[in-house]
N, C-alpha and C positions, 0 to 999 in steps of 0.2 A: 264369752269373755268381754268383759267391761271395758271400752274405749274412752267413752268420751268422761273427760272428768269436769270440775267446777272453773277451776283458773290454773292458772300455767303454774305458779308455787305445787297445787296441787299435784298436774299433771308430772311436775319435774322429781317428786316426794321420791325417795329413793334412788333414785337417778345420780345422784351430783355426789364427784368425788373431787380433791384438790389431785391436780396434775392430768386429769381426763382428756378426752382428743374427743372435739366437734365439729361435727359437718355441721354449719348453716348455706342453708338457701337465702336468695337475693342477688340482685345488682344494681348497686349503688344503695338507692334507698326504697328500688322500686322490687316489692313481694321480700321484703326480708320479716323474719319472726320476730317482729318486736317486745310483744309478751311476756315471750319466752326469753327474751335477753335483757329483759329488765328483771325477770324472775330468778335469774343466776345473780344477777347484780346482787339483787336483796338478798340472796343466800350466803354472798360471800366466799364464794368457791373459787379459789385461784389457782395459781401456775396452771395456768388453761394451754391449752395448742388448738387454733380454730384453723380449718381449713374453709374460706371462704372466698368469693369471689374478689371481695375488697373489705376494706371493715369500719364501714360507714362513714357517718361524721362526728365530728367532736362531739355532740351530746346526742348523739342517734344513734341505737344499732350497736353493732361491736364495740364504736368509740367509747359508750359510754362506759364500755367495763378497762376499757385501755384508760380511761381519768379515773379508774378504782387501782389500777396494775393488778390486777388480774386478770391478766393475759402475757403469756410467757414465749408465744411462739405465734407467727399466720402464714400460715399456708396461701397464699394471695396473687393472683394477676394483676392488681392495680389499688394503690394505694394512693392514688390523689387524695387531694377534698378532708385531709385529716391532719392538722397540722401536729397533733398530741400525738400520733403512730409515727409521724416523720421526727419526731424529740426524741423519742423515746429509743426508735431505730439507728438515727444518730449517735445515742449516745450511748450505743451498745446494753439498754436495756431489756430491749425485745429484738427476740431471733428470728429474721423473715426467708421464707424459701419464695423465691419467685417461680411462679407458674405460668409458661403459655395459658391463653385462656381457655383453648381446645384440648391443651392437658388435661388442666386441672378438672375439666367437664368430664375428658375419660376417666378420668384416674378414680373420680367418685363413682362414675356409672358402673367401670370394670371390678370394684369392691364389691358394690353391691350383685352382683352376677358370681362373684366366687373366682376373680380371672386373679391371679396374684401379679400379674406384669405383662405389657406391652410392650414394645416396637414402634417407635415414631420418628419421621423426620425431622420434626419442628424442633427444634434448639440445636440441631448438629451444626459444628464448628462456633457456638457462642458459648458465654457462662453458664447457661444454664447446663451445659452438656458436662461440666467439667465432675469430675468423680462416677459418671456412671458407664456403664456396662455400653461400649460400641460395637457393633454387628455389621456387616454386610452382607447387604442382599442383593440377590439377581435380579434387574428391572426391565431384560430383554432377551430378545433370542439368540444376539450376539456374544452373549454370556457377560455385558456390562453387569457394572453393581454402584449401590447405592450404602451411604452409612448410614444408618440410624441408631439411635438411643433408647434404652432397656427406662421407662418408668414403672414404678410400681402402683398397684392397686390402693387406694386408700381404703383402711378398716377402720369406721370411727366408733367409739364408746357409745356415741351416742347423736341424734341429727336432731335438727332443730328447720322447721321448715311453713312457711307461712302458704296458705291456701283462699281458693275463693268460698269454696262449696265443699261440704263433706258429708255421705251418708254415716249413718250408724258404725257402719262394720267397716268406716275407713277410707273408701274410694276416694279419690280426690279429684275436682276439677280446679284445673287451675285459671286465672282471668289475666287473655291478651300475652303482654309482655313479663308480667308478674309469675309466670310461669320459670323463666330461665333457667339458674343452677338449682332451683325445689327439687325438678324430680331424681337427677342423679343424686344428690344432697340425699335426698331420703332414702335410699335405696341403701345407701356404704353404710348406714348406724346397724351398731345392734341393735338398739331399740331407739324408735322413729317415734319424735312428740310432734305435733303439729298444729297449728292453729289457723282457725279459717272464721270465715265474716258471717257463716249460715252453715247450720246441720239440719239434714233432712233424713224424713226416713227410707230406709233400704224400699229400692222398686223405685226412689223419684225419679233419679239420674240414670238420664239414655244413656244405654251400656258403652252408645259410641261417642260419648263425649268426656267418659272417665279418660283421666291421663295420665293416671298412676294406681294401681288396683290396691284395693286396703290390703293384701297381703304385706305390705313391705311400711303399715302403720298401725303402730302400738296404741298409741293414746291422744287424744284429741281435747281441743277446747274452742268453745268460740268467744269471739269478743267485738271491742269497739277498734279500731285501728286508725293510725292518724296517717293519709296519705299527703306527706310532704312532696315539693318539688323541689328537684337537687338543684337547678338551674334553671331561673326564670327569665329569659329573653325577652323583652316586649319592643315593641315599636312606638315611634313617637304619634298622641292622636295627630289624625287628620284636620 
């Protein structure tokens, strides 16, 4: 089976419908699939629903298809750093579900695993808890209990997920902190595009340093990639 393809247009060929659900990887600005999100751009593909960690900056990353409006929903933990998502959410053009950021990490992992729903503590008694399913559970031998909240599994159309290293048949290594929501991200697509900085062939990569097995990756591309920094801190010389 043919993985790896020429450019992320390529890779995306058949893939892109108006109204789709994607998982991308990334946080902030660091290991998100840029490529591939400038490659939906130029297709024109809207009323999007992305479930991602955040969605970028005004002209990086998710933002740039939120200055196209094409994007109609974000599934998202943190939306700083974007003042065109905070316009647009304000003025009730784009619909935002907020996510704990240890949710939204399960909720991708548990799709891709086939779990349709969890149990968690995190949001009970704030907004986030409000419309779903509360349970108690036993937390002791005294027969106390505990409330927690029913989330669902996320199932995406399709994942989108930037990498460092990739063999032939998929494997993936990811680099440092560029790793983060990639590998649950990639796991909840049907079909998992991905793009990385070097393909090598199958037997390079120590079997112990894969972090995601090419089972759970469709098609592949490598490229050039710009690593921005979201926030540059400096000190005055000495």
């Amino acid at each position: 089976m043919k993985k790896v393809y020429g450019s992320a247009a390529d890779a995306l060929d058949g893939l892109l419908f108006d109204g789709m659900f994607i998982a991308a990887g990334g946080f902030g600005l660091c290991g998100i699939p840029e490529l591939l999100l400038d490659a939906i751009k130029e297709a024109g593909t809207k009323n999007l629903t992305f479930a991602s960690n955040n969605a970028g900056v005004d002209d990086f990353g998710i933002g740039t298809l939120l200055q196209t409006r094409q994007v109609k929903k974000m599934i998202s933990s943190y939306v700083g750093e974007n003042a065109e998502f905070m316009r647009q959410y304000l003025s009730g053009e784009l619909e935002l579900e907020f996510n704990p950021q240890g949710t939204l990490a399960e909720r991708m992992r548990a799709g891709g695993c086939g779990i349709p729903g969890f149990y968690t503590k995190t949001g009970v008694g704030t907004v986030i808890a409000d419309g779903k399913e509360h349970k108690e559970f036993p937390t002791g031998p005294d027969g106390t209990a505990e409330t927690y909240i029913m989330e669902p599994g996320i199932f995406a159309d399709l994942s989108i997920v930037k990498a460092w290293k990739a063999d032939t048949t998929g494997n993936l290594v990811f680099r440092k902190t560029a790793r983060n929501f990639n590998p649950p991200a990639a796991m909840c697509g049907k079909v998992c595009v991905v793009e990385v900085e070097e393909i090598v062939e199958p037997g390079t990569l120590d079997p112990d340093t894969i972090h995601l097995p090419g089972i759970y990756v469709h098609r592949l591309i490598q490229g050039e990639h710009e690593k921005r920094i979201e926030q540059r801190t400096t000190r005055p010389a000495a």
